[in-house]
C-alpha positions as CSV (number, residue, x, y, z in Angstrom):
1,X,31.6,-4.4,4.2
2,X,30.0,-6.5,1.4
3,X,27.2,-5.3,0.0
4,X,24.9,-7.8,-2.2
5,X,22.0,-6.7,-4.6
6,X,19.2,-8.9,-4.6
7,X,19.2,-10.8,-8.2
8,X,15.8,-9.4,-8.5
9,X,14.8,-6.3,-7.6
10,X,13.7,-2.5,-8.1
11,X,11.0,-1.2,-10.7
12,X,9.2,-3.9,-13.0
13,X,7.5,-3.4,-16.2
14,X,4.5,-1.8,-15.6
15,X,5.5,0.8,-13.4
16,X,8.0,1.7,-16.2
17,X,5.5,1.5,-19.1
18,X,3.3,4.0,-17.1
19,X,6.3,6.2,-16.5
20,X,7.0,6.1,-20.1
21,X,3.8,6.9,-21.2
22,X,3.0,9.5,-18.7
23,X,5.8,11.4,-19.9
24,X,4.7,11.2,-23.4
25,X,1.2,12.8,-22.5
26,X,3.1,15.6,-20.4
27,X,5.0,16.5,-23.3
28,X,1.4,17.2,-25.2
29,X,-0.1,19.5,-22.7
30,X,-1.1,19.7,-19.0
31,X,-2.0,16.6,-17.3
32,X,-3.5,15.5,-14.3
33,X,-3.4,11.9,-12.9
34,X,-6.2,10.5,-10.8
35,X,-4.2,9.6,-7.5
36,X,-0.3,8.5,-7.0
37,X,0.7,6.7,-11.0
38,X,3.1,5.0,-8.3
39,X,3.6,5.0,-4.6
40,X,7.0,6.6,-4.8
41,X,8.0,10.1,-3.5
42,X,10.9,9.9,-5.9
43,X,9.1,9.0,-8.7
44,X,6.0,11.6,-7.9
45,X,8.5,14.6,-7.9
46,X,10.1,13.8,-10.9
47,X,6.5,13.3,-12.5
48,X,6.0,17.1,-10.7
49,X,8.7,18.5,-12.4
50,X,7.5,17.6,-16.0
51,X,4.2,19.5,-15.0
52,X,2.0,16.4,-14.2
53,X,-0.2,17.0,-11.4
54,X,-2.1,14.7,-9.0
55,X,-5.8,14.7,-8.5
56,X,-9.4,13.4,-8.8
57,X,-12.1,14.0,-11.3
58,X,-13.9,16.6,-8.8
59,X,-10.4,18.5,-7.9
60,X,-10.0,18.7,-11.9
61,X,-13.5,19.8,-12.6
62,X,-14.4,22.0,-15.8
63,X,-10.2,22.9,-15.4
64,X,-8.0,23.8,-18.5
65,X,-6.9,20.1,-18.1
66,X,-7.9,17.7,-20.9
67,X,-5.5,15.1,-20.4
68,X,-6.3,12.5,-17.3
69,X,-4.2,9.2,-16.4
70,X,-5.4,6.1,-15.0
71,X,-2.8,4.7,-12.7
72,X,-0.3,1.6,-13.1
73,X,-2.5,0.5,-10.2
74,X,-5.7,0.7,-12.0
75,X,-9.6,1.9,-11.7
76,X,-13.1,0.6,-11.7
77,X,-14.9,0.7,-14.9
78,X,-17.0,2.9,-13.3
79,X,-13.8,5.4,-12.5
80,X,-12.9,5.2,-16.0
81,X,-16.8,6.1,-17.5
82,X,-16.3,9.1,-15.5
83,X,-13.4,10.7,-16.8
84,X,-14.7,9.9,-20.3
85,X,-18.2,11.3,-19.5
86,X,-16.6,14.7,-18.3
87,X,-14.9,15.3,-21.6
88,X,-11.6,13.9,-21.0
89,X,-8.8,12.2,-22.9
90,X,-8.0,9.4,-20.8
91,X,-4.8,7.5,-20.7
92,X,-4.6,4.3,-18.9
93,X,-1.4,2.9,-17.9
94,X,-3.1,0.1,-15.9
95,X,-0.4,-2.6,-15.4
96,X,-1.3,-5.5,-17.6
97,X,-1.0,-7.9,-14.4
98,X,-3.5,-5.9,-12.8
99,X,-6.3,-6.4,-15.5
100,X,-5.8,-9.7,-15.0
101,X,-6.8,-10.1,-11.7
102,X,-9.8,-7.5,-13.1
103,X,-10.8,-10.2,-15.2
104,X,-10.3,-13.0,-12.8
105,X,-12.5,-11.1,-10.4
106,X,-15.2,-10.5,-13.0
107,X,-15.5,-13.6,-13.8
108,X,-15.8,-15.2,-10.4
109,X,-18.6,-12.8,-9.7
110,X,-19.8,-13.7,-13.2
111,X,-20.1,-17.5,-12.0
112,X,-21.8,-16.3,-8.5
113,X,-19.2,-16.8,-6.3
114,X,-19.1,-14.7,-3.2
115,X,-16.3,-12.8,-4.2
116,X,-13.3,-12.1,-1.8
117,X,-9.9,-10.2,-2.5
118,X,-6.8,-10.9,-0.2
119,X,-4.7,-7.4,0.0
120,X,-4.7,-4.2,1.9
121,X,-8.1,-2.3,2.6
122,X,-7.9,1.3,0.8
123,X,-5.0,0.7,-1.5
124,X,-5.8,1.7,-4.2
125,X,-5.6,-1.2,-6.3
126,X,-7.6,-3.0,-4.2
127,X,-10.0,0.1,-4.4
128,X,-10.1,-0.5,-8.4
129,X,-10.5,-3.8,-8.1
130,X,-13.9,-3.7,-5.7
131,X,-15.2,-0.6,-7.3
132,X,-17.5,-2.0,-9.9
133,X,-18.3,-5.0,-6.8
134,X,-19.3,-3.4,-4.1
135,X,-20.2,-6.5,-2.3
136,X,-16.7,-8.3,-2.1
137,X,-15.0,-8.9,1.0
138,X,-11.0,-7.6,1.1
139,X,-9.1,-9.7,3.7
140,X,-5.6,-9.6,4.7
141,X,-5.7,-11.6,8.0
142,X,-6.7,-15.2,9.4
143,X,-8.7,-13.6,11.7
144,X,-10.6,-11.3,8.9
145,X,-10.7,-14.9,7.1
146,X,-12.3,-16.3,10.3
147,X,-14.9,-13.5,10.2
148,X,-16.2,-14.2,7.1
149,X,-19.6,-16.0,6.8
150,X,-20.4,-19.0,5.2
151,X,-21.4,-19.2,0.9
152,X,-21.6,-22.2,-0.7
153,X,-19.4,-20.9,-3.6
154,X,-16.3,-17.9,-2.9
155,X,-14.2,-16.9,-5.2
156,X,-10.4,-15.6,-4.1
157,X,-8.3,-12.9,-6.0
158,X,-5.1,-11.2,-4.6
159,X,-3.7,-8.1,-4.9
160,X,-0.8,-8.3,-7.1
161,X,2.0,-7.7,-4.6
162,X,0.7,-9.9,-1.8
163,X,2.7,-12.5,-1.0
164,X,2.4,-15.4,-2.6
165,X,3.1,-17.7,0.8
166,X,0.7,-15.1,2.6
167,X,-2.2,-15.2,-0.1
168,X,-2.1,-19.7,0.1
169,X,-2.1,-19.7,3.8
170,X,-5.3,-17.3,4.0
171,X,-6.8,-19.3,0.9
172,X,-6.2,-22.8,2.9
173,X,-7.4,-20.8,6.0
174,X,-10.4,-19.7,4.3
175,X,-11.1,-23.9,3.3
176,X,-10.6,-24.7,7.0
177,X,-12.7,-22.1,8.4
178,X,-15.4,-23.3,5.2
179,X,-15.2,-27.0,4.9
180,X,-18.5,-27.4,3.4
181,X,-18.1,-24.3,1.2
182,X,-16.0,-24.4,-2.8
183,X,-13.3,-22.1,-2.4
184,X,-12.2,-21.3,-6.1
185,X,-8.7,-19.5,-5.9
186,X,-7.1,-17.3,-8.8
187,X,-3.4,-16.8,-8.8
188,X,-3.5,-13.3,-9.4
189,X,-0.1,-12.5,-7.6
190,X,2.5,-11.0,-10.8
191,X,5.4,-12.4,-11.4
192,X,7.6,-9.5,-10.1
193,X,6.1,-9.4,-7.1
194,X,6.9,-13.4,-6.9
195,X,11.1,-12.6,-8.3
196,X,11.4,-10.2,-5.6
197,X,9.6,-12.0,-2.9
198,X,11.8,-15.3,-3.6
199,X,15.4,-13.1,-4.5
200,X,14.8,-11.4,-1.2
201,X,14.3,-15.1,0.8
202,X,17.5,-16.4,-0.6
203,X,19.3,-12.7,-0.2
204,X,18.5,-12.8,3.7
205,X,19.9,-16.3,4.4
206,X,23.7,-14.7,4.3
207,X,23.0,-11.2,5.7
208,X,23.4,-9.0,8.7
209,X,21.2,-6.4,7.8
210,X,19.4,-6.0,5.0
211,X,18.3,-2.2,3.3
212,X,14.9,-2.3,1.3
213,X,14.6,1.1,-1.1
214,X,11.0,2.3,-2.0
215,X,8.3,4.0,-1.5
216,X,7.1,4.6,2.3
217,X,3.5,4.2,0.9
218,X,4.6,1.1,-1.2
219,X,3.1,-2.6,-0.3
220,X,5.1,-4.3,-2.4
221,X,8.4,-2.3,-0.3
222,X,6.8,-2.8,2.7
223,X,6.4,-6.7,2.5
224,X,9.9,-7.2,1.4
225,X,10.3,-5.4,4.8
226,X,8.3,-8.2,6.9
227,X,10.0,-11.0,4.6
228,X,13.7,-10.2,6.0
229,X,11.8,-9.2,9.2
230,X,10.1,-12.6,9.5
231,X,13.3,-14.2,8.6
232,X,15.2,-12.7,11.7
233,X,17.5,-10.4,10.0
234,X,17.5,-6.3,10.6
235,X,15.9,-4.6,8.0
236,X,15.6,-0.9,7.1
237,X,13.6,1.1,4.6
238,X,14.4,3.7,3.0
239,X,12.9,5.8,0.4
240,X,16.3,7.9,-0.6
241,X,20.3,7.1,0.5
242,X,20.0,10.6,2.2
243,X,18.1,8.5,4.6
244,X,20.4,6.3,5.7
245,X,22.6,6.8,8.7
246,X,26.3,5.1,9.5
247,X,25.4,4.3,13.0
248,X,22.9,1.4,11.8
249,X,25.9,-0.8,10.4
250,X,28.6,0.0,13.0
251,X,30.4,-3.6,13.3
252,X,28.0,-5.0,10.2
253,X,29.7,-6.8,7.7
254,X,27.5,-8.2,5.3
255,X,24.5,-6.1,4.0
256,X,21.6,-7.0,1.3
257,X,20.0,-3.9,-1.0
258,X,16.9,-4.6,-2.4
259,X,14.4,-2.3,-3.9
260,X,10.3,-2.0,-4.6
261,X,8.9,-2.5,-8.1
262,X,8.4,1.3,-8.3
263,X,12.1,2.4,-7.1
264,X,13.9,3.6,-9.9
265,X,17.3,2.4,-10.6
266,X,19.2,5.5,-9.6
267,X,17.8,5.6,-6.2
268,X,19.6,2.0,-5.8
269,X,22.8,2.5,-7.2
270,X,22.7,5.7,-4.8
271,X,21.9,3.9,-1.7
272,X,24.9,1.1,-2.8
273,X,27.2,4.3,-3.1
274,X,26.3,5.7,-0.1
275,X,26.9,2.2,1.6
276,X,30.1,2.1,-0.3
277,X,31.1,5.3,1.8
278,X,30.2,4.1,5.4
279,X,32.0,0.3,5.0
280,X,35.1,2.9,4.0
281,X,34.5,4.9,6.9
282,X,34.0,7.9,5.1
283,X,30.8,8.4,5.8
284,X,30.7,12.2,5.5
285,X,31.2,11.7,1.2
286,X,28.8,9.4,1.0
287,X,27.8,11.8,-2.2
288,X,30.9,11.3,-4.0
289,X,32.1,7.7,-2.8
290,X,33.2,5.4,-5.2
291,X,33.4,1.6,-4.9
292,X,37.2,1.3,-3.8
293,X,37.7,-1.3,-1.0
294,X,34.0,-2.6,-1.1
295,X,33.0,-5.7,-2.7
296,X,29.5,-5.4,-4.7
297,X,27.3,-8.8,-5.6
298,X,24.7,-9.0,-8.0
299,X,24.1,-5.7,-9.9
300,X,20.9,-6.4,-12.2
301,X,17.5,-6.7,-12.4
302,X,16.3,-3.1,-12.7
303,X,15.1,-0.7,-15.1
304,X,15.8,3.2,-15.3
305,X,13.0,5.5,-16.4
């Protein structure tokens, strides 16, 4: 079996920036973090063991706590007057990528354009991005682009790990659906969301299968999922290598790993391992397999935390 990493792949910078700073706070005191810092079950018990716990600012209350995060994902200005208002210190790890599309946003609204954001409804990204607007529209279809009345003026953001193909195709959509209407579009999509997106369209053209590692509750994982699905090649997601079962690459020759921009380095290398063991047939040491026999492609694009 030949297994080939993805030339870009696993966690980006601002997932491991919050990490880093996260664990920083922990070290000072208790600390609580207003929803998931990242949607990674790996990453969240690892946060769990240093003592950091999940919550909001009404499960935190007049609590011992003093010590709040704001997520890589980021928060409404009006989340983040909150936690100040109640008396805590407050952190923000928001990714850097992520105030951008903040600002882009503002400053559409700023300029009156009816304001619309292409990502996933309830994310919570998307939640910090519409909290201080109540009034824009979140899309992530044609047909939630079709339902969208007319304005002579709209103004288009993305989440940040949307697609980039996805996010044009809804903007043109949007223009079609609008002719008489100025669409004004904002490439708010980051770059690692655009490395991984394109690494994983050139990884699929020479796979059998292809494993994506992250976060169940990850978008960015999950549309690296429909990109090899959409490209005709089997795909499965996993959030651990304890996951993965020999039975899915009996007869498979050739599989891709790529990984989420929250997945942390380890979890990869342990997947590759554990792939390492089934192409030698030994699948019951996947734990302790080494590399012998297997050829390995591309190791490099991720950080450790």
């Amino acid at each position: 079996m030949k297994i080939t990493l993805a030339d870009h792949y696993g966690m980006c910078f601002g997932v491991r920036d919050a990490l880093q700073v996260t664990g920083e706070v922990a070290a000072a005191g208790p600390t609580t973090v207003l929803g998931d810092l990242v949607h990674n079950g790996v990453v969240q018990r690892q946060l769990a063991a240093l003592g950091v716990k999940r919550g909001s600012l009404a499960e935190v209350g007049a609590s011992a706590t003093e010590r709040v995060i704001i997520t890589a994902h980021g928060a409404a200005e009006g989340q983040r007057r909150a936690w100040r208002d109640a008396g805590f210190a407050v952190t923000d790890t928001t990714c850097p990528l992520v105030r951008k599309a903040h600002r882009a946003l503002a400053q559409l609204v700023a300029g009156g354009a009816r304001a619309v954001v292409i990502g996933q409804a309830g994310h919570a990204e998307v939640r910090g991005l519409c909290g201080d607007f109540p009034e824009v529209a979140v899309v992530e279809s044609a047909e939630e682009v079709e339902a969208l009345g007319f304005a002579p003026r709209f103004g288009v953001v993305a989440q940040t790990t949307q697609p980039l193909g996805k996010v044009l195709d809804l903007v043109e959509c949007l223009r079609r659906r609008h002719p008489g209407a100025e669409v004004v579009y904002r490439d708010t999509v980051c770059q690692p969301t655009k490395d991984r997106q394109s690494a994983m369209e050139r990884l699929v053209r020479e796979q059998e299968c292809v494993v994506v590692v992250g976060g169940r509750h990850s978008n960015n994982t999950r549309q690296l999922s429909e990109t090899a699905r959409r490209a005709g090649v089997a795909v499965r997601q996993v959030e651990t290598a304890e996951e993965l079962q020999a039975a899915w690459f009996a007869g498979v020759t050739r599989v891709g790993v790529t990984a989420g921009t929250s997945t942390l380095e380890e979890t990869v290398q342990a997947v590759v391992t554990r792939l390492e063991a089934f192409g030698n047939g030994r699948a019951e040491e996947a734990a302790e397999a080494g590399a012998g026999g297997i050829e390995i492609s591309g190791r490099t694009g991720a950080l450790a935390f």
